[in-house]
Structures are given as C-alpha cells and as structure tokens.
C-alpha positions in Angstrom: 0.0 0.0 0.0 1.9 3.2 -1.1 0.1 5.4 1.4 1.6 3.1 4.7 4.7 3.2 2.9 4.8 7.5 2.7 3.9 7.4 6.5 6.8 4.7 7.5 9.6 5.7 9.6 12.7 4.1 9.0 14.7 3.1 11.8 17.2 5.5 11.8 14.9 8.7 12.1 14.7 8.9 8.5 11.7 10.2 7.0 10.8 10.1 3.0 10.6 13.5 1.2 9.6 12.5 -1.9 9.5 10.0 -4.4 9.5 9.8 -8.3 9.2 7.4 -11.2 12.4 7.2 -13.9 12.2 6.3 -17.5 13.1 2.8 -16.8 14.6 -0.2 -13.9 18.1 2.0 -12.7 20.9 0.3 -14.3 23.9 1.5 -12.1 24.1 3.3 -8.5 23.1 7.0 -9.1 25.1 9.7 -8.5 24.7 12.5 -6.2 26.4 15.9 -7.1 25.3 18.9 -7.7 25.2 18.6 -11.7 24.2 22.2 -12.3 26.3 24.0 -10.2 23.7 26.0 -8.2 25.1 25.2 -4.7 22.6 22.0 -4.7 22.8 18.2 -4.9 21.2 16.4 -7.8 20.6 12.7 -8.7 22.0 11.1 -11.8 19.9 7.8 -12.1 21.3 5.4 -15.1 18.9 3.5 -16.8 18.4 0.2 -18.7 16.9 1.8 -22.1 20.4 4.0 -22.1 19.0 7.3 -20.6 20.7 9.6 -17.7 18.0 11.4 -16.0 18.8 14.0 -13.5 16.2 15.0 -10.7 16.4 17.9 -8.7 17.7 16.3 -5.2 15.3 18.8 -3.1 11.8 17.4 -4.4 12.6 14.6 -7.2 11.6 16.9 -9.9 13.0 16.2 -13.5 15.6 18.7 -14.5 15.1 20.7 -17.8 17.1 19.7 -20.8 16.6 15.8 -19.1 16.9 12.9 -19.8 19.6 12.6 -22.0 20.2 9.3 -24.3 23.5 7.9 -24.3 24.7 4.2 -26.8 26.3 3.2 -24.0 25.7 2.0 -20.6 26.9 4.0 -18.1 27.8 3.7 -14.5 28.2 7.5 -12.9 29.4 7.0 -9.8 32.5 5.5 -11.4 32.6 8.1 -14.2 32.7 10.8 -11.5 35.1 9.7 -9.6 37.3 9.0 -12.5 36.4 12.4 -13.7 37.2 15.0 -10.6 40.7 13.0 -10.5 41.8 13.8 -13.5 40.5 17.7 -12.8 
C-alpha cells in the first residue's frame, strides 16, 4: 500500500521526502552531485533503455534539458570519480 509506505519511519529517524518514477529499472548506483552547479545536490539515475536522467535532489523533480540518451551503458558513480581526478 503506497500510502503506509509514505507514512513509514525508518529506523534511523529517517523520514521520505519524496519520491518519483524514472524512464526505466536504474541500471547502475546513481550519482549524487550537484550537476548544475547552483550550490545543490542532484541525482544522476542510469537507466536500462540508455537514458541519464537528472532530478532535482530537493523534491525529485525532472531537471530541464533531461533525460539525455547515451549508446552506451553508463555507470556515474565510477565516471565521477574518475572524472574529478583527473581535474
């Protein structure tokens, strides 16, 4: 039942903000970073039909210009860190 779920406390103290449907199953680990520089984290979710989408991390909201198709499969996380080293 969704509704029980949105009123579940985890364990921990944790409450859930929000939640949001992707394109697709999530392929990969999703990335957290903030993707559009405006001081604020985002989420990079990897998909199974080749799409990155990006939400908004504050409410789960789709960024503009998103999703974006890619041929290959892609693993962010990984990318990222592989990325900021070479920076």
């Amino acid at each position: 039942d969704e509704e029980s779920l949105l009123n579940t406390k985890c364990p921990r103290n944790l409450e859930l903000r929000w939640q949001t449907e992707v394109i697709s199953s999530i392929y990969a680990t999703p990335l957290i970073a903030d993707i559009n520089s405006d001081g604020k984290v985002d989420i990079v979710v990897p998909s199974f039909v080749h799409y990155l989408e990006v939400l908004e991390g504050s409410d789960g909201d789709k960024m503009t210009g998103w999703p974006a198709f890619t041929s290959q499969l892609f693993m962010p996380v990984l990318s990222f860190m592989i990325l900021t080293r070479m920076e």
